[in-house]
C-alpha positions in Angstrom: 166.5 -180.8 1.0 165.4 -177.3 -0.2 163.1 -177.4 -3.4 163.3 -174.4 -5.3 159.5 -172.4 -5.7 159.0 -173.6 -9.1 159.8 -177.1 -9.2 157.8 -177.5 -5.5 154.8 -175.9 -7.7 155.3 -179.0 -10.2 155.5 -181.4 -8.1 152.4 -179.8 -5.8 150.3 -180.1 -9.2 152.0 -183.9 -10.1 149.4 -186.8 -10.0 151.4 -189.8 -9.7 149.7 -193.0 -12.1 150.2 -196.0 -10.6 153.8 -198.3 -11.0 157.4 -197.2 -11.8 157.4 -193.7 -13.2 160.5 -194.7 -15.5 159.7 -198.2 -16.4 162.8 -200.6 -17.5 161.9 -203.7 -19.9 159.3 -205.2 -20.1 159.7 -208.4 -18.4 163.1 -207.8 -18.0 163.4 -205.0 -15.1 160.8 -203.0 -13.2 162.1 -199.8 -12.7 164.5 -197.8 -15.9 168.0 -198.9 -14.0 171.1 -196.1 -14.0 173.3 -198.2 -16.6 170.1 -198.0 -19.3 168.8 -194.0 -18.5 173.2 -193.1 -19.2 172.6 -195.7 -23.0 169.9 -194.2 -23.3 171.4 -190.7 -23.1 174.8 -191.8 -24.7 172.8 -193.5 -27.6 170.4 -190.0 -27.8 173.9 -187.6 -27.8 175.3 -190.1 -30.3 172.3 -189.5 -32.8 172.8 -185.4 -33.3 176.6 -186.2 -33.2 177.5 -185.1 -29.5 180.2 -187.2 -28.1 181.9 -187.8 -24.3 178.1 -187.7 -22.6 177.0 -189.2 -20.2 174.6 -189.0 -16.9 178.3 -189.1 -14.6 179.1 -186.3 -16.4 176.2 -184.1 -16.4 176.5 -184.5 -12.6 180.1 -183.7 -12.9 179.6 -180.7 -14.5 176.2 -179.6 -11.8 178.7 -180.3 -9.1 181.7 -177.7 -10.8 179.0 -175.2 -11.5 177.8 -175.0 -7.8 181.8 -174.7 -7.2 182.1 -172.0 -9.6 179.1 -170.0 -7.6 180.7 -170.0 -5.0 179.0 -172.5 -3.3 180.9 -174.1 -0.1 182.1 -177.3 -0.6 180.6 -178.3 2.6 177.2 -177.5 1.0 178.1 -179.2 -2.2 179.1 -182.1 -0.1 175.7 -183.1 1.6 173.6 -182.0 -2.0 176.2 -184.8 -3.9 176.1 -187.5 -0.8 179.6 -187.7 -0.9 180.9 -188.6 2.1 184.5 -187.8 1.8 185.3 -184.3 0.8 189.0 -185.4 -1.1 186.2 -187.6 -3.7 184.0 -184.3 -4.2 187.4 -182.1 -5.2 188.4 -185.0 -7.5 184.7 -184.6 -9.0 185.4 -180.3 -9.7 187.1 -178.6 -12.4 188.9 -175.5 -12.1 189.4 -173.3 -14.7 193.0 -171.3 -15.2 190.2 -167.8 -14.7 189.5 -169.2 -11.5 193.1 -170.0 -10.6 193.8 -166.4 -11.6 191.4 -164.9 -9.6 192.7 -166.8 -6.7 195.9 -165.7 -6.9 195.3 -162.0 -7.5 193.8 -162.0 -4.2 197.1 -162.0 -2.6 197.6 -158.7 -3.5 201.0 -159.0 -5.7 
């Protein structure tokens, strides 16, 4: 996978300490599992008042960006891991500007 220049530069630098970089509970898990890092993001948004988060849908909304660049789905495919193209389209939003735009390139 392609790193972008400044991210490759952190993790050139990063000294890893030793065990899980996200730990879960103590005694409970080893590793921070996906279920508790979205609480722990849904309870965070919850705090300042920010509602309808959650980890799914910050990758929803990565996925729609790289749509809205113009990015091809083929692309957007292999980056997500989807293996079915129909599931990636159900994933992406589109916008009534971007059904406009499509339309006016007919020409009418």
């Amino acid at each position: 996978m392609d790193i972008p220049p400044g991210l490759a530069a952190m993790l050139g630098e990063y000294q890893p300490q030793p065990g899980a970089m996200f730990p879960g509970m103590r005694g409970v898990t080893e590793r921070l599992t996906r279920f508790m890092a979205d609480k722990i993001l849904r309870d965070a948004c919850k705090r300042i008042g920010v509602e309808g988060v959650s980890t799914h849908s910050f990758r929803r909304t990565a996925l729609t960006q790289m749509s809205s660049a113009g990015i091809p789905l083929r692309t957007i495919q292999e980056i997500s891991g989807h293996s079915d193209l129909g599931t990636l389209q159900r994933y992406l939003e589109v916008t009534p500007e971007q059904k406009r735009k499509a339309v006016s390139v007919i020409g009418f």
